[in-house]
N, C-alpha and C positions, 0 to 999 in steps of 0.2 A: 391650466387646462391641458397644455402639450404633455405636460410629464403623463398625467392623469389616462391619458390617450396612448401615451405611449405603454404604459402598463397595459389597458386593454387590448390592445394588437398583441403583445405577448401575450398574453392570456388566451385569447382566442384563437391564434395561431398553435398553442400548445397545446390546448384541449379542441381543437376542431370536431372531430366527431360529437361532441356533445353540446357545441354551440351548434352547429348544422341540425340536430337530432333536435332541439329543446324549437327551434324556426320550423322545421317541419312540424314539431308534434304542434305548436302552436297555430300554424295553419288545419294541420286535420282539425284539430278540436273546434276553431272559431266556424266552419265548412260544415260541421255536422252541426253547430247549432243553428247556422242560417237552414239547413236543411229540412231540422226539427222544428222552431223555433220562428222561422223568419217570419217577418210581418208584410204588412204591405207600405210601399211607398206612400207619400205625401206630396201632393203637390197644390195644396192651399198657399194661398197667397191673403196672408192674414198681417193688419196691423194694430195691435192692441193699442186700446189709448183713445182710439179715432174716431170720429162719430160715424161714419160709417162702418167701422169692424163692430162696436156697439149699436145698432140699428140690426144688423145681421145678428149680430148672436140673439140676439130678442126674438127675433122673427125664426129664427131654428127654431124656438118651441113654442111661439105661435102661430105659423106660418110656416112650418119645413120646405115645403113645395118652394119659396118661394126664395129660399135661401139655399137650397140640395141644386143638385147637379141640371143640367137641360139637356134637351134634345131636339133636334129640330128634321122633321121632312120636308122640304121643298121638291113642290109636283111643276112641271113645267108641262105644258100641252105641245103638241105639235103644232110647225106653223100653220096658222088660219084657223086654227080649231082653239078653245076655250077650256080650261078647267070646269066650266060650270055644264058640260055638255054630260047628257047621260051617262054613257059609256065611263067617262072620268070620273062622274061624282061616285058612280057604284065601286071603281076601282079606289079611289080616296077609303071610301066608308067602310070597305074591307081590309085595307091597310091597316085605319084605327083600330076594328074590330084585333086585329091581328097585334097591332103594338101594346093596346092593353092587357093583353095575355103576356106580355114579356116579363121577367124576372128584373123585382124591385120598380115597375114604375106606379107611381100612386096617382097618376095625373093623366089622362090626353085627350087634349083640345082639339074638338074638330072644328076646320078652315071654316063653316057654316053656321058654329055660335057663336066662333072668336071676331068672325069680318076679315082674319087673315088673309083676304083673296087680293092680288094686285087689280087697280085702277080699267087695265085692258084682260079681265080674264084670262091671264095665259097662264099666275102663277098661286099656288096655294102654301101653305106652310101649317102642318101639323105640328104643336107645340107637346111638348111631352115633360113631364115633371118627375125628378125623383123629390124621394124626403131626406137622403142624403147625400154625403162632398163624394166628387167626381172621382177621388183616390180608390171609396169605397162604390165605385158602382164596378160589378164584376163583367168581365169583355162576354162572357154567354149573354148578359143582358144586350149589350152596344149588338152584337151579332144578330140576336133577335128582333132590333130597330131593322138594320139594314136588311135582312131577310125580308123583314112585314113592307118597308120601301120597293123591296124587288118586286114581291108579288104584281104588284100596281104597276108594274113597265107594260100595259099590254096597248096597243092599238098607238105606240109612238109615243106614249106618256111617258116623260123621263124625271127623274128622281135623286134626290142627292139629300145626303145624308149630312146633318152639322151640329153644332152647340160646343158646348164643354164640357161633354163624354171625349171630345178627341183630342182636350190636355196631353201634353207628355204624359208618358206613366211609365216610362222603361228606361234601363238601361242601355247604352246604345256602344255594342260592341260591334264591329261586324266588317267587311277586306279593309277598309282603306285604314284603318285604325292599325289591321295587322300587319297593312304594306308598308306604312308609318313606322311600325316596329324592327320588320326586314332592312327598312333604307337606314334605321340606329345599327344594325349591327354591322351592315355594309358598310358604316361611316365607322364603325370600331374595329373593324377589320380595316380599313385604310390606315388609319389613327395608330394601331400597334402593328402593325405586318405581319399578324397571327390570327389565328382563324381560334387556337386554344384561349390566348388573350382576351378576344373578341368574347366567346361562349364565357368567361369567367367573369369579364365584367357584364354582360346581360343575366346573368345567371341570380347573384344578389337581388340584382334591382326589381326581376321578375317576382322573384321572392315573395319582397318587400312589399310589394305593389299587390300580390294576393293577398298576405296579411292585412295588410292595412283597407284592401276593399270590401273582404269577408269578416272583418269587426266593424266596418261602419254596417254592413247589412246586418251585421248579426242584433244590432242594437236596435232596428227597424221597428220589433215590436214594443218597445217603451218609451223610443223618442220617433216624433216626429221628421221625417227624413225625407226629403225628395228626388226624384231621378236626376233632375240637376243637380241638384247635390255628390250622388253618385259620381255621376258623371267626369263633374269637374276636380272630384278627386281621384277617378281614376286619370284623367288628365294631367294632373299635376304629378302624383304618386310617380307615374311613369316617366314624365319628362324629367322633373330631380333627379329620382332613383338610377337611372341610367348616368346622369351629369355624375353625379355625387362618386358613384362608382370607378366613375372614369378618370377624375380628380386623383383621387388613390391610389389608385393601378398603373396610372401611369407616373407618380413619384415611385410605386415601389419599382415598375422595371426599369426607369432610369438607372435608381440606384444599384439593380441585379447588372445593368450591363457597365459598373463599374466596378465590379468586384463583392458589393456588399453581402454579406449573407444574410441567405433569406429571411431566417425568423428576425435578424435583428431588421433588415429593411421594413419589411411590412410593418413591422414596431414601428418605426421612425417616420415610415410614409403615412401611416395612422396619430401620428402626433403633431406631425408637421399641415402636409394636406388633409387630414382629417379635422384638425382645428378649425380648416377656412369654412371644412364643409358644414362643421357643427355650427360655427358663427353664424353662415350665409342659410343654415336650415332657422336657426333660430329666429334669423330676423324675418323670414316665409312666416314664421309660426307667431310670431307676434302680431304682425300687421293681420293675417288673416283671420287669428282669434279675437282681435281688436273690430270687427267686424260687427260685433256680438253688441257692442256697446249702441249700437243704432237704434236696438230693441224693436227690430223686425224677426219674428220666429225663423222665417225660412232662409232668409239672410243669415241668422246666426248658425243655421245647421249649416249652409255652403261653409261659411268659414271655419267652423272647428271640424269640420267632415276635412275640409283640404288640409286643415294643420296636421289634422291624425295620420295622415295619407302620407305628408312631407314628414313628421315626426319618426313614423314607423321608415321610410325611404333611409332618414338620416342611422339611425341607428342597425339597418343594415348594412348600410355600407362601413358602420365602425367596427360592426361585429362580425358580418358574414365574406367581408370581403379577406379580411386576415385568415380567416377558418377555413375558406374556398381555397385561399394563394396556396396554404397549408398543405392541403391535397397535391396541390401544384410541383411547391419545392419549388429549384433553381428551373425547372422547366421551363418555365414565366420568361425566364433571362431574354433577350435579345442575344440569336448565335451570331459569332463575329463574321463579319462581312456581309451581313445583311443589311437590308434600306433600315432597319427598323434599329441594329446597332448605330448603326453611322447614324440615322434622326438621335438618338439618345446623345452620342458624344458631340454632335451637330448644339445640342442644347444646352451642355455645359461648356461651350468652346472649348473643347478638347481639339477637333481637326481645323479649325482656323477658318472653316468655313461661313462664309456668309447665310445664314438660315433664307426662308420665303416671311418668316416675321421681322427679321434684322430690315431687310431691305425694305420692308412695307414701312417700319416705324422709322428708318431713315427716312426715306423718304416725304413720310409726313411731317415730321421733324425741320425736314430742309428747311420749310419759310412756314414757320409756325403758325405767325401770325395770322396770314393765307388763309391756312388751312381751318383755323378756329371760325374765320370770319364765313368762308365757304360750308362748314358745316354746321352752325348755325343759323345760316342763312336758310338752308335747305330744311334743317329742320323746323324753322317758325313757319316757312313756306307751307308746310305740312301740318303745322298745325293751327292755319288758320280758319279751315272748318270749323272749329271748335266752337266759334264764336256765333255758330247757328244751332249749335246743339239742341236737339229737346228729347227727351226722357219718355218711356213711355214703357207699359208690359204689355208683348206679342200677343196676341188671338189670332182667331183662325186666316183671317186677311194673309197672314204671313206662314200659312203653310204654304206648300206644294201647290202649283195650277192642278194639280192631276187629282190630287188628292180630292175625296168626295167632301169635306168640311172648309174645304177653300171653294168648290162649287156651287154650295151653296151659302156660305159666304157672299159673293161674287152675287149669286141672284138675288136675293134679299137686299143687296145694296143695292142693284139695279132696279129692280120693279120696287121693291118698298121703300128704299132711302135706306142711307148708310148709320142712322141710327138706330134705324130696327135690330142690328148686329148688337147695338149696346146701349140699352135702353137702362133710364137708371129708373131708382124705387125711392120714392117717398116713404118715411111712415110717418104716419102724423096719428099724433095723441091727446086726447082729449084728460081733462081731471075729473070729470063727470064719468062715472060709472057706465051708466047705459048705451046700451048697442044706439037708439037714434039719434043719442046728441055726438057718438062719435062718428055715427053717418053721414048725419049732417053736416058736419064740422071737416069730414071728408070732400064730401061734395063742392065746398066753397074752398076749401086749400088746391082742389083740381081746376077749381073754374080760374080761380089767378094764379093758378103757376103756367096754365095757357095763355096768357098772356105775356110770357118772360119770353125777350131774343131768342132764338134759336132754338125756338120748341118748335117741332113739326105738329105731332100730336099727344095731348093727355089720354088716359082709358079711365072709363070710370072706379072710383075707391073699389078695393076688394077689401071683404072684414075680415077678421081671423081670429082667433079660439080667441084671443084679449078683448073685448066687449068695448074697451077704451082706443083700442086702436083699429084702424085702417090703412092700406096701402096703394097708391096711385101709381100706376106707372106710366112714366113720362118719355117719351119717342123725342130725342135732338134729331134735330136736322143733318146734323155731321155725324162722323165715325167716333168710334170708341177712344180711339187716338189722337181724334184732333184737339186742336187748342182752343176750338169754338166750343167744344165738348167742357173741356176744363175748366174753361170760362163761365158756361150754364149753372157748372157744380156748385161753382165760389156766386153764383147769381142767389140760388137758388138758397143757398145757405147765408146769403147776408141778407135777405130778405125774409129770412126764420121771424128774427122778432116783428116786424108790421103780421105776418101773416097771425100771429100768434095774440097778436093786438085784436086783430080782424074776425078771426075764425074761432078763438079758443083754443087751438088745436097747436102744440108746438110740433115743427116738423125736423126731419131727419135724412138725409142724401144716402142712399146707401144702394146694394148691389153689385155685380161683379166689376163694372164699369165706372164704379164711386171707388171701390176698394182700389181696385188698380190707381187710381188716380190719386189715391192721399198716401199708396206706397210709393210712389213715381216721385211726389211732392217731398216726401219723406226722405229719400235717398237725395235728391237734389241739393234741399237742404244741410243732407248730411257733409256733400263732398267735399265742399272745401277749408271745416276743422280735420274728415280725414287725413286731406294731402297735410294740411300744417302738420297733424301729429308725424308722420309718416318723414315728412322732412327732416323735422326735429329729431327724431328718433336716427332719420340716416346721420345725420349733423353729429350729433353725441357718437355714435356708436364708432366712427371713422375715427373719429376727435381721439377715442381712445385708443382704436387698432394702428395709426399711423403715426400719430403725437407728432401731429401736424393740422394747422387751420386751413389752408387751401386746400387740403384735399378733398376734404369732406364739405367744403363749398362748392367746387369743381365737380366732386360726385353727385352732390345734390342738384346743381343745375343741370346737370347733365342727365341725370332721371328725370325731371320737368322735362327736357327738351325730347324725350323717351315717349313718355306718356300724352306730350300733346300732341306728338306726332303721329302715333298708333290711334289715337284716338281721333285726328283730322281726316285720316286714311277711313276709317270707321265712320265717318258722317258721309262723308265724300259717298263711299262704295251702298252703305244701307238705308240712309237717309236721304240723300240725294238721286239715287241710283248710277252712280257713274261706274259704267264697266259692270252694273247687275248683270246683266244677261251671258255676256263671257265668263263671267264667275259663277254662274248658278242661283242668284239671289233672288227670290223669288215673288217679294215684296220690297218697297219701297217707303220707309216712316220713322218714325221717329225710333230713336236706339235704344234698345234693352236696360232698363232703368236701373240694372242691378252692376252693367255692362263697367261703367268707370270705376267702380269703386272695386270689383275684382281684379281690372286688369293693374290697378294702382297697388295694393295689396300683393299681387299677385309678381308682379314688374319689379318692385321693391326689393324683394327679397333676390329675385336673379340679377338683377343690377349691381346688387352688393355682394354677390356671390364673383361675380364677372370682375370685378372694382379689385376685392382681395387679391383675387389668384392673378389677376396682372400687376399692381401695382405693391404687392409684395415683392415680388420678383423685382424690381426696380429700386422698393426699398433698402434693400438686401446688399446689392449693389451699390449703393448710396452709401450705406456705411461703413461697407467693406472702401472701399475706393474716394470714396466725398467731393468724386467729380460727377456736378448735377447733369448733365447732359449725357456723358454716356452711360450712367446709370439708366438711363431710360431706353437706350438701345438695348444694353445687354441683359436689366431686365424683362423685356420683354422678348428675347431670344427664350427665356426659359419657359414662359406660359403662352404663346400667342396661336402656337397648334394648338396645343390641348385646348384654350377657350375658342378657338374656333371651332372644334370638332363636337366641343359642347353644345355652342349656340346652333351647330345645323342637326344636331339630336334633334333637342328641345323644338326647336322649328317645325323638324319634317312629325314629330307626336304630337305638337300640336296641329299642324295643320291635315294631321292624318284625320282629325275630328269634322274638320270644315266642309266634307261632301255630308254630311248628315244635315237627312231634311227635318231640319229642329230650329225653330225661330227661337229658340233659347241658345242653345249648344253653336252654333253656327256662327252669329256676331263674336262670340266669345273668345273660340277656335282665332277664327281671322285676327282680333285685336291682339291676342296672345302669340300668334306665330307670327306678325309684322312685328311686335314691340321686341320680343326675342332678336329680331334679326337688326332693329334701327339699333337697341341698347350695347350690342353686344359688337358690330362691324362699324355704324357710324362715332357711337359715343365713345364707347370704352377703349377701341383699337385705334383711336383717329384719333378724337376731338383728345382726352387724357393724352397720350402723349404728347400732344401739340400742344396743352397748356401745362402741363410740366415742362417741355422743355422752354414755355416763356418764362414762366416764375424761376427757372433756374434754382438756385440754392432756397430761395424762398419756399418752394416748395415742400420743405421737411423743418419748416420752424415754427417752433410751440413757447407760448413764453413760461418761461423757467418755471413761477408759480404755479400754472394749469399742469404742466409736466408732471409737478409734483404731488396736485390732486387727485388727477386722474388716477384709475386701477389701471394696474400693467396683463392687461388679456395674453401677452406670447402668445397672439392666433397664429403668427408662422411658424412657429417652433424655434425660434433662435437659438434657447438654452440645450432641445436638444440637438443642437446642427452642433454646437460647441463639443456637448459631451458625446455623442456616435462613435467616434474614435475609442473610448474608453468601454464604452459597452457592449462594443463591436466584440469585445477580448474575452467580454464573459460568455462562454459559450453553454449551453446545457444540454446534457442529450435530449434528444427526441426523439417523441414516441414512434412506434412506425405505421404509415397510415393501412 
């Protein structure tokens, strides 16, 4: 793979103008066809398989209404005054008059046939129907809801607008994202002492990260694709892209401020660190295409959406970073007598000097033992949240207090109960043809589901175009999220067969609040053959890169103690609410169900990214030398800037995301920009070298047989660090830029 790479660097170093030209032209083209072509996002939350995504899809063509998108008005009266007073009712009744006229609604319920009114007249709720998913309800219609809401503000009557018209549906770019990107270049401008250096590694990565976000939109219209989705690959795209970059560029100016010439450096820097970054892309691209096997739809697009994103990242940096340097020439160099020369000869111990990495890994080093026990301490500490986890998909509970669908959220849970917010749907089905025995048969599957724990109330059967079916809707007592909720579902469905003994009627759990609930259940189930695979997968792929057994147990626990510690921090902060309010977090429940298995995925792949480019560097040393201890010092003189200048990239672009008010995006942000900073400062910089230097010689021994099974990957470029000398000589002209 190193040779292979190292051919490409040449390549694209010589032909620059037409690798640069072939990434541009590939961007304009994918840019006109999102332009021409684009579709609209998706953000259905579908489980094929489930009795509830099957109850739902039935009901789309007997029932649309019932299964399409919602709306909801909530009227509040002034204090002492009543929704049912004159003045209200006619402001109500013009409202509806008003909503019904809106684009796409086939549906709306006035507070006066539904009962929707609360207990002490003060609050009403206009219920509104489309006949399709929330993706495809257009914002002129959602605009014409709150318009027809405004009208009704007169006389102190206040109004607030909710349902699941106010799902994500966007893209979410916007300052703190770009301030996120400002403080990467300001950490690159520290990191190479060059403001040119800095603009050439952001340059690729930005690239890369258009590319790779205007072909997932461009695909918008044939596959189903969501703004999280978007999203978290432009998150990912950008925190790589930039890493990956950085990796490269600063092997090739090392090598510039040793005398190397250019074309052959950037050759050598593209075979050497360009291998870790192809290794460490590939294992991103595995684990998150691995995603796909859960067989949940929107799941499967996050993860090959992010692979595509890291995919296209990885392969600019192989290809646009050589063609950019190109432009460059020796310019790139570190000039002598500068901080950024001396950091370079600082990192081959050329000036004798002690680095700010030397001294951190001596010093962790001193009392190993210590230090192992001390950081593993702190990180079980942290991840003993975990141990109260529960799973759950956000709704409007967990917008914004300001926001109008968290307002009325809020009242709806207050005056009606907090299952009004998520109310599930029966269908129950008769074998009898006829509209009255599935009437009937309606009527007594509602009379004893009133009866189960934690119903507040049943509504009588509604029929629908199927003659054989009927649909009840059933009001829980608790919220959408709770576990009393969950608990109802699994009631309600294990008492299918009596009811179906009883009534004739077999019935079916389904609606937004059933679906949530068997994805939620679904991914739960999923997570813990993911982490095995995920393990496994680090176990083997180490096993090969170091041809060594402790390291790649050492890595492997050490990404457990990564992820349960992001992940404790994550219950603590959104679950619990500790430090909500100083952080911004605007809800308090159970954690984004999609939440673990992306940041596990997602962790993976940077954990083994961070693992290579230090513990290579040590290797290296190891077998130049075969003294196990200071190998560990002096390899990590050569990588411990660069991985740290990586980890506070990746950090400050992820957590450039975490001021967005998105109860999706938000948890996500946060678990990704803590796990980056525990994986990369406590695990990789600390705890590794402290259990390298216990195992001592131990740690670079493989027994003889495995040595000799194993494929030999050269992800450091060994063969070519041997041969550089030799290829240094072949020189060829170059063209001029």
């Amino acid at each position: 793979m190193a040779v292979l790479l190292h051919r490409l660097g040449h390549g694209a170093y010589r032909h620059r103008k037409l690798v640069l030209g072939v990434w541009l032209f590939v961007l304009a083209a994918l840019i006109t066809c999102v332009g021409v072509f684009g579709g609209k996002l998706d953000d259905r939350f579908s489980v094929p398989g489930t009795e509830s995504q099957r109850a739902l899809d039935s009901l789309s063509k007997t029932l649309p209404e019932a299964s399409g998108a919602s709306a909801q008005i909530v009227f509040t009266a002034p204090e002492g005054h009543r929704v049912t007073e004159a003045p209200y009712t006619a402001a109500i009744a013009q409202a509806v008059a008003e909503a019904e006229r809106a684009p796409q609604v086939s549906e709306v319920v006035d507070p006066r046939s539904s009962g929707a009114v609360s207990g002490d007249r003060t609050t009403a709720i206009v219920q509104i129907q489309y006949p399709v998913q929330t993706a495809e309800v257009r914002t002129s219609s959602v605009d014409a809801i709150q318009d027809a809401a405004r009208t009704a503000e007169t006389d102190g009557l206040r109004t607030s607008v909710g349902g699941s018209v106010f799902n994500s549906k966007g893209v979410h770019v916007g300052p703190s994202e770009i301030i996120g990107v400002a403080v990467a270049l300001l950490v690159l401008v520290v990191t190479f002492g060059s403001l040119l250096a800095a603009g050439m590694a952001l340059l690729p990565a930005l690239i890369g990260v258009a590319v790779g976000l205007a072909g997932l939109l461009a695909l918008a219209p044939a596959v189903s694709i969501s703004s999280t989705a978007v999203t978290l690959a432009l998150m990912l795209g950008l925190a790589v892209g930039i890493d990956y970059v950085l990796f490269i560029l600063s092997r090739h100016r090392q090598q510039l401020a040793r005398g190397t010439d250019p074309k052959e450096s950037v050759a050598l820097a593209v075979g050497t660190a360009g291998s870790a970054v192809v290794f460490a892309g590939v294992t991103v691209i595995i684990a998150l295409a691995a995603l796909s096997v859960i067989g949940i739809p929107f799941l499967t697009t996050m993860g090959l959406g992010a692979a595509g994103a890291v995919l296209v990242a990885v392969l600019a940096a192989i290809t646009l970073v050589p063609a950019v340097a190109g432009f460059a020439g020796s310019r790139l160099a570190p000039k002598p007598g500068t901080r950024a020369a001396r950091r370079a000869a600082d990192a081959e111990g050329a000036t004798g000097r002690t680095t700010l990495g030397t001294r951190w890994t001596k010093w962790v080093i001193a009392k190993p033992l210590l230090t192992v026990l001390a950081v593993t301490g702190i990180l079980v500490t942290l991840a003993l949240p975990v141990m109260d986890l529960r799973l759950a998909l956000p709704d409007n509970g967990a917008a914004p207090h300001a926001s109008t669908e968290r307002k009325a959220y809020d009242t709806i849970s207050e005056k009606f109960g907090p299952g009004f917010n998520g109310p599930l749907l029966v269908l129950a089905e008769t074998d009898d043809g006829t509209a009255a025995t599935s009437s009937r048969a309606g009527a007594q599957v509602a009379e004893k589901l009133s009866t189960l724990k934690n119903v507040k109330a049943v509504l009588p059967p509604q029929p629908t175009s199927d003659p054989t079916q009927s649909v009840i809707t059933v009001l829980p007592a608790s919220g959408p999220d709770s576990v009393r909720t969950d608990r109802l579902v699994r009631d309600i469905r294990e008492a299918a067969p009596d009811l179906r003994d009883d009534t004739g009627a077999s019935v079916a759990v389904t609606g937004t609040t059933a679906v949530n609930i068997d994805v939620s259940n679904r991914l739960s189930d999923s997570l813990l053959p993911f982490v095995a695979i995920v393990v496994g997968l680090s176990l083997l792929l180490l096993m090969v890169v170091f041809r060594s057994l402790v390291i790649p147990v050492k890595a492997a626990v050490g990404f457990l103690l990564s992820v349960g510690a992001s992940l404790g921090l994550v219950v603590a902060v959104f679950q619990w609410g500790w430090l909500a309010d100083v952080l911004g977090v605007p809800h308090s429940g159970p954690v984004v169900s999609f939440l673990p298995i992306i940041l596990i995925g997602v962790l993976f792949g940077l954990a083994m990214d961070y693992e290579v480019f230090l513990v290579s560097g040590m290797r290296e040393e190891w077998a130049h030398t075969g003294r196990a201890r200071q190998s560990v010092v002096d390899g990590a003189r050569h990588s411990v800037r660069v991985v740290t200048a990586a980890a506070l990239i990746m950090f400050t672009v992820f957590a450039g995301f975490f001021p967005l008010d998105d109860s999706l995006i938000k948890p996500i942000a946060f678990a990704l920009a803590v796990g980056v900073a525990i994986d990369a400062f406590a695990v990789r910089m600390t705890l590794v070298p402290a259990v390298l230097a216990l195992a001592g010689r131990g740690a670079w021994w493989l027994p003889a047989w495995l040595d000799r099974i194993l494929p030999d990957l050269d992800v450091e470029g060994s063969s070519l660090q041997k041969a550089a000398p030799v290829e240094a000589e072949r020189k060829e002209p170059e063209p001029v830029s």
